[in-house]
N, C-alpha and C positions, 0 to 999 in steps of 0.2 A: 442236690438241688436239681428242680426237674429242667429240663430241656425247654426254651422257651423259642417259640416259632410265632413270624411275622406273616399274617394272611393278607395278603394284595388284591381283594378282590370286588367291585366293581356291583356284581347282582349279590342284592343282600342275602338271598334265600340260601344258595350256595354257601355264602360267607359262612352264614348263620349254622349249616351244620357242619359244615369244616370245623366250626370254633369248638360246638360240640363233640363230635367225635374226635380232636383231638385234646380236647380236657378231660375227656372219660379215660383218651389211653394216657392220662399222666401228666401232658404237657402244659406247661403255661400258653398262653396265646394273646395275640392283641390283633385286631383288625383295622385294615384299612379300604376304604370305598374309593379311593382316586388316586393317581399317581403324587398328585403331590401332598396328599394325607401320610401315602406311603412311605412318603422321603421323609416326611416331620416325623413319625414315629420310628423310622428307622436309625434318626440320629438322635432320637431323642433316651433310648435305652439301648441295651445291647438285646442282641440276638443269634439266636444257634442256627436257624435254617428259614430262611423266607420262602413261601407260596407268592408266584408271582402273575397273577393273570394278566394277559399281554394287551389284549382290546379294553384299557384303563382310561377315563375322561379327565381331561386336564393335562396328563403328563404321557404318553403313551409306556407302557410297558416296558419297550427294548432302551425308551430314553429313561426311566427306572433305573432297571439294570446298569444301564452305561453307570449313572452317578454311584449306585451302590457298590461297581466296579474300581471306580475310582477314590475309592477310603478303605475296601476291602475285600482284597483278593480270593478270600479263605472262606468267605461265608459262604455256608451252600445256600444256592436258590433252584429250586424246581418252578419250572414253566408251567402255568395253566395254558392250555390252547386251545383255539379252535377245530377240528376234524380238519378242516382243508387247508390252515396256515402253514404250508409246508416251509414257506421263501424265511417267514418269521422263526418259526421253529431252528434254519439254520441257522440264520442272524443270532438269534437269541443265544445258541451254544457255539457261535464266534465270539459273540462276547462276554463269554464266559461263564453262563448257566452251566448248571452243574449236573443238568436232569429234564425233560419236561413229560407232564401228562396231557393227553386227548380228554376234553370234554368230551361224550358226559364218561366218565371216568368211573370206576370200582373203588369207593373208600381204601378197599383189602391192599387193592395195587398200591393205592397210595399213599398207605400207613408205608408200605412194603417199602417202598422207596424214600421215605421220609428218615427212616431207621437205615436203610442203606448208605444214606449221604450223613448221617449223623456219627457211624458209626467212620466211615472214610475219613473224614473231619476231627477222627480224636474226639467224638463227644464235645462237637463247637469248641468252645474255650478249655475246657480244662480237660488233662489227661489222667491226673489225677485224685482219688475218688476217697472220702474220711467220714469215717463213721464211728464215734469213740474211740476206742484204740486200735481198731479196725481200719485197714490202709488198701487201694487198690492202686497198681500202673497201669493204665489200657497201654502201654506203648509197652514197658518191658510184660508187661502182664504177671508182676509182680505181688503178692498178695500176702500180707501179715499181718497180727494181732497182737499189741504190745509186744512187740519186737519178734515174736513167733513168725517162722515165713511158714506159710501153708501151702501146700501142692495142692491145683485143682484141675481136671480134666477142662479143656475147651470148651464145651457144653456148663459145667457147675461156676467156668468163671463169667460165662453170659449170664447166667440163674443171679450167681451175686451180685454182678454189675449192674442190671435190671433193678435189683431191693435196693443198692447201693442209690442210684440214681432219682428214686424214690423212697428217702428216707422217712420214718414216721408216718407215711401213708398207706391205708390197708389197698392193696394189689387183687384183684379177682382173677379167680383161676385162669379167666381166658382172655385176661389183661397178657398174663405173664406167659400164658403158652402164646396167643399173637407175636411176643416181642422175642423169646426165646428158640420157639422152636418154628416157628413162621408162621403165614393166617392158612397155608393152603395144609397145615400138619392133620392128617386125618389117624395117625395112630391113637393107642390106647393114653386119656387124660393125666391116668393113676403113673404116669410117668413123673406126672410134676413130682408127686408125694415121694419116690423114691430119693430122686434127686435134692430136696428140700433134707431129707433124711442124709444123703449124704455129705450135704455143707454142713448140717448142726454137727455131726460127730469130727468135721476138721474144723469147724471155728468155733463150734460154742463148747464141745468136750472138756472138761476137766475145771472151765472157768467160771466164776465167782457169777457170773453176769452172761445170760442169754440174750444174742442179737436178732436171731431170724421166729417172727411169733408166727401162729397158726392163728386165724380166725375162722371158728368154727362158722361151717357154713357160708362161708364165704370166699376168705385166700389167705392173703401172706400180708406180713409187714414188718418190715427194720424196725425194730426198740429195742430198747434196753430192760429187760428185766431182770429179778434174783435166779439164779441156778439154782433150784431145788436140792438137785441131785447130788449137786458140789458139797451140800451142806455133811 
């Protein structure tokens, strides 16, 4: 189930490609234009990590936060700010922000840090991650397939955890290097391919049913399909 992030923010333009670029890397999203838009949609579903920009009309931002502080300790919120809010920036991580960014901001940083605090957090609510008979722990970092426990290098269990967290939807190459290997990774791409190669021979090897597909020309994606090879 993908990650779902609450955006807090105030000028629509911004909102608007927030919402975007974080639905392109996978994430659900909802937006809110006012502090007290923000509080309605924040009780009104759950959520993995809020964007919270602080200069909000109606409710101010740090009085935001305070209420979202007090029903839940654990959520991550990253600070939208302004360049010179330095007094609020403190405020803001006295009461308990988790993170903030400088307007005007680098999407890359703050994909960067979104995955950061998602990742500190246990993946928001759940730690873990089920995919047919396919099992993940983020916490023990435990990993098995109808009862099979698979060894995977720290690298190949981010690669799964990544597909895992994005079930049934195709992932683009540079979805999946973004989240795995980071936005600033300048090595060679054909890294993924290796690594892709190394999860099908521990998880989908020898079994009835291949998990991890190739789309050509494109990336990757969790299904279920027949194991040719098995036959």
């Amino acid at each position: 189930m993908a990650d779902r992030i609450l955006i807090v923010e105030d000028e629509k333009n911004i909102a608007r490609v927030l919402e975007l670029e974080l639905k392109y890397e996978g994430y659900e999203t909802g937006v809110a234009h006012s502090g007290s838009e923000g509080l309605i949609k924040f009780r009104e579903q759950e959520w993995d990590l809020v964007l919270l920009d602080l200069m909000l009309p109606e409710i101010h931002g740090l009085d935001v936060l305070k209420r979202i502080r007090s029903s839940d300790e654990k959520l991550p919120v990253i600070l939208l700010t302004a360049k010179n809010d330095v007094k609020d920036k403190v405020a803001g991580l006295d009461l308990g922000a988790n993170d903030y960014v400088t307007k005007p901001f680098e999407i890359e940083e703050l994909l960067a840090r979104i995955r950061a605090n998602l990742r500190t957090n246990g993946n928001g609510n759940s730690e873990t991650h089920r995919f047919q008979k396919l099992e993940m722990d983020e916490i023990s970092r435990a990993v098995s397939r109808n009862g099979r426990e698979i060894e995977l290098t720290p690298r190949e269990f981010e690669l799964l955890l990544f597909l895992m967290k994005h079930p049934k939807q195709v992932l683009t190459r540079e979805q999946v290097l973004n989240a795995v290997w980071g936005y600033d990774y300048y090595g060679d791409t054909n890294v993924i391919d290796v690594y892709i190669r190394y999860l099908r021979k521990k998880v989908d090897a020898g079994e009835n049913t291949t998990y991890i597909q190739t789309v050509r020309g494109v990336g990757y994606v969790l299904k279920e399909q027949p194991n040719e090879t098995a036959k």
